[in-house]
N, CA and C of each residue as an Amber inpcrd file, in Angstrom:
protein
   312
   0.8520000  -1.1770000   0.0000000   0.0000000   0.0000000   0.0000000
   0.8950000   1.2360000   0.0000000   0.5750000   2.3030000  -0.6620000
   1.2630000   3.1220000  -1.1020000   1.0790000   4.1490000   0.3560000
   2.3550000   5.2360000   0.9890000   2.3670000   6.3570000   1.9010000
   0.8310000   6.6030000   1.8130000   0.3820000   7.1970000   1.0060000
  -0.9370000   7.9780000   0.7950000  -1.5630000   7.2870000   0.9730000
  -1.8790000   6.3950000   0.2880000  -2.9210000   5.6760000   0.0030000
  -2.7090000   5.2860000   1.7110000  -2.0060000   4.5330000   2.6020000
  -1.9420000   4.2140000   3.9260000  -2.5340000   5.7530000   4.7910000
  -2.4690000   6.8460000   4.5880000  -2.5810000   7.9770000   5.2270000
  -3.6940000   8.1860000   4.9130000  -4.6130000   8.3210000   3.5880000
  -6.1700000   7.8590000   3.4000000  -6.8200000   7.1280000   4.2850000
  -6.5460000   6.2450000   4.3170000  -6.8780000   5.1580000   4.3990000
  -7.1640000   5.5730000   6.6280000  -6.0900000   5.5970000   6.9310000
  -5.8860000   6.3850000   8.8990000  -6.9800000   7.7360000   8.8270000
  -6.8770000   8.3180000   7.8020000  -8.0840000   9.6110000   7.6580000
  -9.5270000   9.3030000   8.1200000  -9.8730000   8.1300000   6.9380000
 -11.3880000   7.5400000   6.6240000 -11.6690000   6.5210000   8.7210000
 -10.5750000   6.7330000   9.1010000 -11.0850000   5.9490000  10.2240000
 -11.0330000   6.7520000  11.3570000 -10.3690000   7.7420000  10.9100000
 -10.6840000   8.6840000  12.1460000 -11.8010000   9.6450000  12.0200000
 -12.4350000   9.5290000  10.5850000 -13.1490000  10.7860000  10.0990000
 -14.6920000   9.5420000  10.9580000 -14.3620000   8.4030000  10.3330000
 -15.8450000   7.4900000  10.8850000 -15.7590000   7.3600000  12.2070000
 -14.8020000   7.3600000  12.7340000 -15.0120000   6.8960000  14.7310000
 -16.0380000   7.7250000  15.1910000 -16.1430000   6.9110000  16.2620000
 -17.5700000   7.2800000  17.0990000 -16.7640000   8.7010000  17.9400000
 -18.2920000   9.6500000  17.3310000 -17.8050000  11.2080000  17.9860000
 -18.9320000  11.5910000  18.7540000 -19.1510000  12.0480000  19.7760000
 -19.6470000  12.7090000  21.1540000 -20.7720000  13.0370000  20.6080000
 -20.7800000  13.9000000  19.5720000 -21.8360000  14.4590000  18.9880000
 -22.8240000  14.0030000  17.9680000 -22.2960000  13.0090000  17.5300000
 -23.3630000  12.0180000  16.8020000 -24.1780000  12.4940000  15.5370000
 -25.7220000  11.9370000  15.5760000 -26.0820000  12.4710000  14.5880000
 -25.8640000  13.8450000  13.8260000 -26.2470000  15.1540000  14.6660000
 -25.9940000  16.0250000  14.6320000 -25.0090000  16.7130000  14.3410000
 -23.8750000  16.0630000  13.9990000 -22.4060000  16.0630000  13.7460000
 -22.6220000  15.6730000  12.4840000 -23.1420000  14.9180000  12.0060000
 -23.0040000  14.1750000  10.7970000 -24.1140000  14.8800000   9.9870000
 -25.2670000  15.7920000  10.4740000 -25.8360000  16.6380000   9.1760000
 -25.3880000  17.6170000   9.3090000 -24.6040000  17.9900000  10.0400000
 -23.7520000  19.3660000   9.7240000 -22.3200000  18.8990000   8.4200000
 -22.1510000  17.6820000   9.0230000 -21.1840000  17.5340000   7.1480000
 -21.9970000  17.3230000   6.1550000 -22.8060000  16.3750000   6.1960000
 -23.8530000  16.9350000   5.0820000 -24.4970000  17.8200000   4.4550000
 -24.5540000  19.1470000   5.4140000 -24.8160000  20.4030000   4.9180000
 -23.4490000  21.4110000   4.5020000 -22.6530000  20.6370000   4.9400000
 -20.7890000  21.2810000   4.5350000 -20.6140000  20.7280000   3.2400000
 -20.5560000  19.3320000   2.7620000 -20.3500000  18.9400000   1.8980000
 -21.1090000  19.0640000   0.0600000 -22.6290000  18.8830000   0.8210000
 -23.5240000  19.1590000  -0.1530000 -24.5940000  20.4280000  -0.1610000
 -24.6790000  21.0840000   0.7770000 -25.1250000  22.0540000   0.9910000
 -26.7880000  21.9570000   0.9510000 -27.1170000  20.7710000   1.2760000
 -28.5780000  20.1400000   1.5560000 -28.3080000  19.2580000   2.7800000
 -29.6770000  19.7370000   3.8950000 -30.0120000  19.4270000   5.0960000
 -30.4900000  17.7710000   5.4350000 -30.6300000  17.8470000   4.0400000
 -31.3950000  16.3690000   4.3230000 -31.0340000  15.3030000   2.8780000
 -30.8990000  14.0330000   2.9850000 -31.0630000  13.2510000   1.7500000
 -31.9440000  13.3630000   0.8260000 -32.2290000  13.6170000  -0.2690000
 -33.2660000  13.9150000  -1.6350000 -33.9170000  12.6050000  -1.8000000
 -34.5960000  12.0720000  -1.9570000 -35.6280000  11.0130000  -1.8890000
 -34.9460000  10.7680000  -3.0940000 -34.5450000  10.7680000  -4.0630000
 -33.9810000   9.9510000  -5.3390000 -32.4350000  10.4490000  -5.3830000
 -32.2060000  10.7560000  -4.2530000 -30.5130000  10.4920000  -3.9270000
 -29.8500000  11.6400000  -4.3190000 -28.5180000  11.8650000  -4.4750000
 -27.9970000  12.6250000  -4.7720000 -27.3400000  12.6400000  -6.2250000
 -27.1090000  13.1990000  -7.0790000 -26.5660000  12.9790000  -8.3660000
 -25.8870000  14.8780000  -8.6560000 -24.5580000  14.6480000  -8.6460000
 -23.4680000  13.0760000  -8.5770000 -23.8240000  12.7370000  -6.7110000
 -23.1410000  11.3760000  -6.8040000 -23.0380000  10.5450000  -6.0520000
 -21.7080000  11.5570000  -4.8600000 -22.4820000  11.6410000  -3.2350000
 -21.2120000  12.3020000  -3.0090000 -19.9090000  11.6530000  -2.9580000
 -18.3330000  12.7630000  -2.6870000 -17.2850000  12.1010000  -2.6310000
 -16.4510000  12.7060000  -1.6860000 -15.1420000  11.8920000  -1.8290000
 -14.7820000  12.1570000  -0.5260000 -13.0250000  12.3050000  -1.5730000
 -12.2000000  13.6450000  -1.2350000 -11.2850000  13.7590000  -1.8840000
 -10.1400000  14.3670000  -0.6490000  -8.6360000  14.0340000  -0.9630000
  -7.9980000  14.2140000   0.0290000  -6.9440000  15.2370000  -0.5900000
  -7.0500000  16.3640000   0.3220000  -5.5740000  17.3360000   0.3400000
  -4.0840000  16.8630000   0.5600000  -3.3700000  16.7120000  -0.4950000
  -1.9500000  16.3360000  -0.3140000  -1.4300000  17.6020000   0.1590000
  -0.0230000  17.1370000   0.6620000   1.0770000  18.5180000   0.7270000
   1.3660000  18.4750000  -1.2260000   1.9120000  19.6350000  -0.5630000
   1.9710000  19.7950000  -1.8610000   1.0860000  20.2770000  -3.1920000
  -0.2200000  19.9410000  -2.9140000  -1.5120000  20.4760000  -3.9600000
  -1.6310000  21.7150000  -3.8610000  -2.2800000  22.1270000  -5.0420000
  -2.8180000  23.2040000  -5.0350000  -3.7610000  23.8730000  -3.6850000
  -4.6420000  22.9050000  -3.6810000  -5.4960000  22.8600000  -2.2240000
  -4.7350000  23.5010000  -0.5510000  -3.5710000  22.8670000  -0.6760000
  -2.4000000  22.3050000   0.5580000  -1.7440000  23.7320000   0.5000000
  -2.0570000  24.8550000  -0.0030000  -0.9260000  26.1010000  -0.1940000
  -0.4740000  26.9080000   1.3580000  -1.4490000  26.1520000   2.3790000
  -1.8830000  27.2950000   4.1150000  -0.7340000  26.3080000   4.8270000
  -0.4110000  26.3930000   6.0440000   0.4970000  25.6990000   6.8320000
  -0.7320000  24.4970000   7.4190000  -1.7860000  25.4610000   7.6310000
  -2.7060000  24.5780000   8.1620000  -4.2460000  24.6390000   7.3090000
  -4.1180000  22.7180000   7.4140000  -5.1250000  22.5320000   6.0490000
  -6.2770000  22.6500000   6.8340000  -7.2340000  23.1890000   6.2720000
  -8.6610000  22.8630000   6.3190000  -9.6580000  21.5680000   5.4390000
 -10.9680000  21.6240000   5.8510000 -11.7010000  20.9390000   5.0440000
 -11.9980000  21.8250000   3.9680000 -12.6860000  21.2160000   2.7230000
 -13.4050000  22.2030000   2.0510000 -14.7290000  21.4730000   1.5170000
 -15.4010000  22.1950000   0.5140000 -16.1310000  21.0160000  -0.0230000
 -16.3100000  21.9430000  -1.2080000 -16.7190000  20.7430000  -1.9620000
 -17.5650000  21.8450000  -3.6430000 -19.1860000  21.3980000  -3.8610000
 -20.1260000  22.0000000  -3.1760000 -21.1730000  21.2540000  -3.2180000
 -21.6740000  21.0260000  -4.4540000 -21.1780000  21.7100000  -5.9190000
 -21.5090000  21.7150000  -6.7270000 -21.9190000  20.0440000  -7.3970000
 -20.7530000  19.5410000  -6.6150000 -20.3480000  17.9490000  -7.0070000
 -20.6640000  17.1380000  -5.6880000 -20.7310000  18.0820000  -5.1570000
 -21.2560000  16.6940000  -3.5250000 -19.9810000  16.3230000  -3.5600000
 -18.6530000  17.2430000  -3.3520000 -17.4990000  16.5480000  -2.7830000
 -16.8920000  17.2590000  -1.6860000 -16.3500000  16.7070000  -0.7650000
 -16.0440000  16.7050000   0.6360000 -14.3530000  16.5650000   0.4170000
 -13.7450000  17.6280000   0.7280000 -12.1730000  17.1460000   0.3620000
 -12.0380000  17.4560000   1.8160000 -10.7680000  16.5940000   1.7930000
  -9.9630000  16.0850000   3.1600000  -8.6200000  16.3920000   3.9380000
  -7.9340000  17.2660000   4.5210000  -6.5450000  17.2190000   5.0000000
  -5.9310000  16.1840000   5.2310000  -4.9230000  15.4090000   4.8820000
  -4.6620000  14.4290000   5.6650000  -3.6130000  14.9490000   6.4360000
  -4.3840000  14.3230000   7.3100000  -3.8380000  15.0550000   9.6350000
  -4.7150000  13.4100000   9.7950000  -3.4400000  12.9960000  10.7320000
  -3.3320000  11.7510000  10.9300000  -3.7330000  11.5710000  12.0720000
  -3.3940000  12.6790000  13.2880000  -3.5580000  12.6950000  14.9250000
  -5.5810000  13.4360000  14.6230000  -6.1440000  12.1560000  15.3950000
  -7.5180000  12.7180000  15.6240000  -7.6490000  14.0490000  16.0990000
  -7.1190000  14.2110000  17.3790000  -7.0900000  15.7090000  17.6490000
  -7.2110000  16.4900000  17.1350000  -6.0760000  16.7490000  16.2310000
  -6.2460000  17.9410000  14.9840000  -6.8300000  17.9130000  14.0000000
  -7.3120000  16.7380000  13.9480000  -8.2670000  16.3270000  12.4690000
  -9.5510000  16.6850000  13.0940000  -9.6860000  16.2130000  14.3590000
 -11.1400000  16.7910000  15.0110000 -11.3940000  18.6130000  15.6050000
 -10.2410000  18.9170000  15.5230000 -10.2570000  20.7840000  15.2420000
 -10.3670000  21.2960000  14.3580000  -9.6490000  20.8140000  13.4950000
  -9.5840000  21.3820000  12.1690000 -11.1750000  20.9900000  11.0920000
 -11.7070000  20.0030000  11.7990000 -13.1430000  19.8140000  11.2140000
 -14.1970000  20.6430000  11.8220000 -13.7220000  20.7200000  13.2480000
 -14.7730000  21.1740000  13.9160000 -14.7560000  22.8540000  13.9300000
 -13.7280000  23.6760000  13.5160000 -13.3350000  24.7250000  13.2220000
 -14.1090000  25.1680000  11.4690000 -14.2500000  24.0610000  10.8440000
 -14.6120000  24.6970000   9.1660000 -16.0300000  24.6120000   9.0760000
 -16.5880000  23.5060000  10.4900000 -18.2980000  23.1340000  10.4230000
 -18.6790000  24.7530000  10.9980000 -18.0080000  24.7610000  12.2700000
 -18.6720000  25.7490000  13.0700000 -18.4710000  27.5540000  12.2870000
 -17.4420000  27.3800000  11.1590000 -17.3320000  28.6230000  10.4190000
 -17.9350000  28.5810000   9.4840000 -19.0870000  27.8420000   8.7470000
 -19.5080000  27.9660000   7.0030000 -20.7460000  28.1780000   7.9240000
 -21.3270000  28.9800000   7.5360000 -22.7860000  29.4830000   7.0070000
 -23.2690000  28.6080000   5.7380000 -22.7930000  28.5510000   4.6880000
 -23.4960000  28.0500000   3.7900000 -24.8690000  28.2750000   2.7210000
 -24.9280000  29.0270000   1.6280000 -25.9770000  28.8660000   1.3230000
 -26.7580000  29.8840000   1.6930000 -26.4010000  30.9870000   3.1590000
 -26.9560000  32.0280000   3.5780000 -27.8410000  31.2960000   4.7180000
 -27.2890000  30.4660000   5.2250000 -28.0860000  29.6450000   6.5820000
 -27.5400000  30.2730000   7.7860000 -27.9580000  30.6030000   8.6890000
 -27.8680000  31.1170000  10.3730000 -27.8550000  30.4890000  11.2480000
């Protein structure tokens, strides 16, 4: 398995672990990612995704990465920050700053 692909891979399991906040945690990325509150009864199209910030990318230009998303596409891009801690600040820092959409 390739560096990255192994550092993906530590992301997707710290991004799924069980967090304090639960549901409510999880439609606030749904409203980060896709910029809809709720699932669409005939789904989403495109299909959402989940994309990861290298060093180095275009994305990666700050010392410190954030999340982003493009709801245009229902995609959710990713820092890879390996220590939960900072992966759980640095998420919980971009939820609690987007408005979104003109939401309050």
């Amino acid at each position: 398995m390739a560096n990255s692909t192994k550092m993906e891979t530590q992301l997707i399991v710290i991004f799924f672990s069980t967090d304090e906040e639960g549901s409510s945690k999880l439609q606030n990325i749904l409203v980060f990612a896709t910029g809809a509150n709720e699932i669409p009864p005939v789904g989403f199209s495109p299909a959402p995704s989940i994309e990861f910030n290298h060093e180095g990318s275009e994305e990666s230009s700050s010392k410190r990465m954030f999340p982003m998303a493009n709801t245009c596409i229902n995609c959710l891009k990713l820092p890879l920050i390996t220590s939960y801690e900072a992966f759980k600040e640095s998420m919980d820092f971009a939820l609690g700053n987007t408005q979104g959409f003109g939401r309050t």
